[in-house]
C-alpha positions as CSV (number, residue, x, y, z in Angstrom):
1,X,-43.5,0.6,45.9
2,X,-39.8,1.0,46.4
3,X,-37.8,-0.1,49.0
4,X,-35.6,2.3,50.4
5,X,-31.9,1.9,50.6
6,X,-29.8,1.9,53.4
7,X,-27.5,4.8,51.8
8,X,-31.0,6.6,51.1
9,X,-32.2,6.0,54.4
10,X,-28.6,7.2,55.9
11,X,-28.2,10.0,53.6
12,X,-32.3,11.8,54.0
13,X,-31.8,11.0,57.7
14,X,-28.5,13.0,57.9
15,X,-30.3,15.7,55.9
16,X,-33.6,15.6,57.3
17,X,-31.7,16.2,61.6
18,X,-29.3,18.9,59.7
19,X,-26.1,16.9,59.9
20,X,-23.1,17.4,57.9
21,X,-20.9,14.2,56.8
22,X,-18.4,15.4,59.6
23,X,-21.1,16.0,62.4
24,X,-22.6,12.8,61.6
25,X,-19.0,10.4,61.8
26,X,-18.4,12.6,65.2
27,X,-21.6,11.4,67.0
28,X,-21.4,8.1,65.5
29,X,-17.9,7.3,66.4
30,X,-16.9,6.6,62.7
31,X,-14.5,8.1,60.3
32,X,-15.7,10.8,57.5
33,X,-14.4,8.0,55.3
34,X,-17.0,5.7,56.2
35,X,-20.0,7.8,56.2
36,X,-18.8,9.1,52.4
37,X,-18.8,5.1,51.6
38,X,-21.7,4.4,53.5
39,X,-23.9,7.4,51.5
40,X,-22.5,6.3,48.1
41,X,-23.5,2.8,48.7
42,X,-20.3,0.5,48.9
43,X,-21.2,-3.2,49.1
44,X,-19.1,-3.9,52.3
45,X,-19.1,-2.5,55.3
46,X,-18.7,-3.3,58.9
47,X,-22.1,-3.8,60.4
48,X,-21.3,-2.4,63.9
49,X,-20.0,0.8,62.2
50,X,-23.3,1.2,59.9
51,X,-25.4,-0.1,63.7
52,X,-23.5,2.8,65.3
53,X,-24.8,5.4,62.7
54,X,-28.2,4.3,62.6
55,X,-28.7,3.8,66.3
56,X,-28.6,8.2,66.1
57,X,-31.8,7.6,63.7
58,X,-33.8,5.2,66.5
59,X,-33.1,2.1,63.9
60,X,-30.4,-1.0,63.9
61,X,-29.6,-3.4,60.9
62,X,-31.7,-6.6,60.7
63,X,-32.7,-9.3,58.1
64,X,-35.6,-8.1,55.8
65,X,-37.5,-10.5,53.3
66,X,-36.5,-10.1,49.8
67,X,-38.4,-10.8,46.3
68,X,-37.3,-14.7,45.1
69,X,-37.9,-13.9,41.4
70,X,-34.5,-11.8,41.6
71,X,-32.7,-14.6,43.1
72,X,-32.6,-16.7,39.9
């Protein structure tokens, strides 16, 4: 089974409560900029903006275990 992403999980969430991009940075706090980064998946971000959106969806970053055969 696949993990979902965090720019999957940001993305169907935004869909799935009828958010635009623009609706979604307003409640959040954030710029339109960084939700459009967030949903297309760059590789840095600021964790208390990317906490801020996905505090709306009842969830919060946090360390996850990952699979150690893709580490080497």
């Amino acid at each position: 089974m696949k993990k979902e992403t965090l720019q999957e999980f940001v993305k169907k969430m935004r869909k799935d409560t009828g958010l635009t991009q623009i609706e979604l940075s307003e409640k959040a706090g954030v710029g339109l900029r960084f939700i459009r980064e967030l949903e297309q998946g760059k590789p840095t971000l600021r964790m208390d903006k990317v906490n801020n959106v996905l505090i709306l969806f009842g969830s919060e970053l946090g360390p996850t275990d990952i699979d150690r055969s893709k580490l080497l």
